[in-house]
C-alpha beads as a LAMMPS data file, in Angstrom:
LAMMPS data file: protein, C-alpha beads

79 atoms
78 bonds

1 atom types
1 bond types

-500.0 500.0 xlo xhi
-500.0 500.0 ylo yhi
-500.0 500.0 zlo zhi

Masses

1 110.0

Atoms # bond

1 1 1 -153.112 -74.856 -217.541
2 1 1 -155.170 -77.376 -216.654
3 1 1 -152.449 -79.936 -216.229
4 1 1 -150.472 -77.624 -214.682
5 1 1 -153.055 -77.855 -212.029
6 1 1 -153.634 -81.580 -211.913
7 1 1 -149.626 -82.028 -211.533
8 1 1 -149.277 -79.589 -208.676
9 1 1 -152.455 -80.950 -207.092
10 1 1 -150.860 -84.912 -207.257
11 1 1 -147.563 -83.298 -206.524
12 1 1 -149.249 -81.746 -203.063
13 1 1 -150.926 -84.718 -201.926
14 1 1 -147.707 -86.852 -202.334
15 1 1 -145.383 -84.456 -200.268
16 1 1 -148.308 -83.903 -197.731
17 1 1 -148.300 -87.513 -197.212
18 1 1 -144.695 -88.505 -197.275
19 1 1 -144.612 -85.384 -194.438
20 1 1 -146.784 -86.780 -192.439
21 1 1 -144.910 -90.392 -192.441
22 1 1 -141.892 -88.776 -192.043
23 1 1 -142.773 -86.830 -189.172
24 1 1 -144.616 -89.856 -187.269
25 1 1 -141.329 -91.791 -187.598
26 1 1 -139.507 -89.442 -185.637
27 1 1 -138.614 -90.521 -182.415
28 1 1 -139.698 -87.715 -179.780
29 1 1 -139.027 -87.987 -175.990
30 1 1 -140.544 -90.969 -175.360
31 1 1 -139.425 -92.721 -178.633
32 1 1 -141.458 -92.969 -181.721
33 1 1 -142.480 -95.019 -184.539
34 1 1 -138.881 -95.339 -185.327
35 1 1 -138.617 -97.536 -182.152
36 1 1 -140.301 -99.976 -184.373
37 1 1 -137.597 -99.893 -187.126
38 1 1 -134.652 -100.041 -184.500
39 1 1 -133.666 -96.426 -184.458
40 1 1 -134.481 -96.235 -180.582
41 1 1 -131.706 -99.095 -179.577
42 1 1 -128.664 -96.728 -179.811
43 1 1 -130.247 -93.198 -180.031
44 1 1 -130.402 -93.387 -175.950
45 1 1 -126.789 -94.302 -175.831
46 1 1 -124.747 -92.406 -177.681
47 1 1 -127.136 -89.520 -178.869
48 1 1 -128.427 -88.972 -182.917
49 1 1 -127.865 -92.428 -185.101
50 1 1 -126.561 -92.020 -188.502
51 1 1 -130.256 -92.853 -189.495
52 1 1 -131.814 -90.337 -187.459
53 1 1 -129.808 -87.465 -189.005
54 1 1 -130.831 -89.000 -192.306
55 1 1 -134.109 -88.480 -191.646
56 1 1 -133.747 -85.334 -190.197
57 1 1 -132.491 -84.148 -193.376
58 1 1 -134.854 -85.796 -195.988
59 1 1 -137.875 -84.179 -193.730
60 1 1 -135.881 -80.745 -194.146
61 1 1 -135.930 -81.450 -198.263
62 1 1 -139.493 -82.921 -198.075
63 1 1 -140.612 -79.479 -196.066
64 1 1 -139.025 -77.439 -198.219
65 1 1 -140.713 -78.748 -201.664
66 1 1 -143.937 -78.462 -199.817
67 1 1 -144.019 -75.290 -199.237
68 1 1 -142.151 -74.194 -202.338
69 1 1 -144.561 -75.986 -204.242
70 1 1 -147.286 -74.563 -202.317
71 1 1 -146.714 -70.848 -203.376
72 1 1 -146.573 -71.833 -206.775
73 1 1 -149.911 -73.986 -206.645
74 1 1 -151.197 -70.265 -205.261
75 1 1 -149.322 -68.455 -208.192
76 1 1 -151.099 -70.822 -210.726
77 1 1 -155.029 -71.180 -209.096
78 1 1 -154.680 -67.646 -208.710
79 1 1 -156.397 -66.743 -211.907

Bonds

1 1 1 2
2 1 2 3
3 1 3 4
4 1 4 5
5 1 5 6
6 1 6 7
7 1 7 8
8 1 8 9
9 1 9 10
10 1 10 11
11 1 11 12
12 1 12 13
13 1 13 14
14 1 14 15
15 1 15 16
16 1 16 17
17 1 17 18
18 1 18 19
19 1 19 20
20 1 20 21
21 1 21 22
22 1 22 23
23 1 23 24
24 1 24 25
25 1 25 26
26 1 26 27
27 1 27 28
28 1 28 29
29 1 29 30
30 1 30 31
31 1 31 32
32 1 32 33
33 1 33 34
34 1 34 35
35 1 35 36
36 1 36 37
37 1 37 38
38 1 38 39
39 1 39 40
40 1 40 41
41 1 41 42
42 1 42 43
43 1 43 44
44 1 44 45
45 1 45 46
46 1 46 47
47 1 47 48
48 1 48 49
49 1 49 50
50 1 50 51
51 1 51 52
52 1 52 53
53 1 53 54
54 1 54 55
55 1 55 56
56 1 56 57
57 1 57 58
58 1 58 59
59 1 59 60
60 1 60 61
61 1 61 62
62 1 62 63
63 1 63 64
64 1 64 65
65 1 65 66
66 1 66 67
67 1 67 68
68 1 68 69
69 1 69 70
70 1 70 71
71 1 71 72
72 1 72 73
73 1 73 74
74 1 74 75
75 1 75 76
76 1 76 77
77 1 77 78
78 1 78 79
């Protein structure tokens, strides 16, 4: 059981963090980190890139596993 933990506690930390990186390089209204990576030359122009609907979907996924994986980290420390 113990692992169990250890595994759902490494697995939580890494989709926490790869949320949080995801949802920084969004671009908002005013353009945002994705600016940086080029996303912001043709998103004014001709609406939602290729890339940005990419990343709209992996954030989805990444969301998704996060929270999933947080009801079963409360099923498990819930002893």
């Amino acid at each position: 059981m113990d692992i169990a933990r250890l595994i759902l506690w490494i697995l939580q930390f890494g989709l926490g963090l790869a949320l949080i990186v995801l949802v920084l390089v969004h671009s908002g209204r005013g353009g945002g980190l994705s600016d940086m990576f080029g996303g912001g030359l043709g998103a004014s122009a001709a609406g939602s890139t290729v890339m940005e609907k990419n990343l709209d979907r992996i954030t989805v996924v990444i969301a998704l596993l996060f929270a999933f994986n947080t009801l079963i980290f409360a099923l498990v420390i819930d002893v």
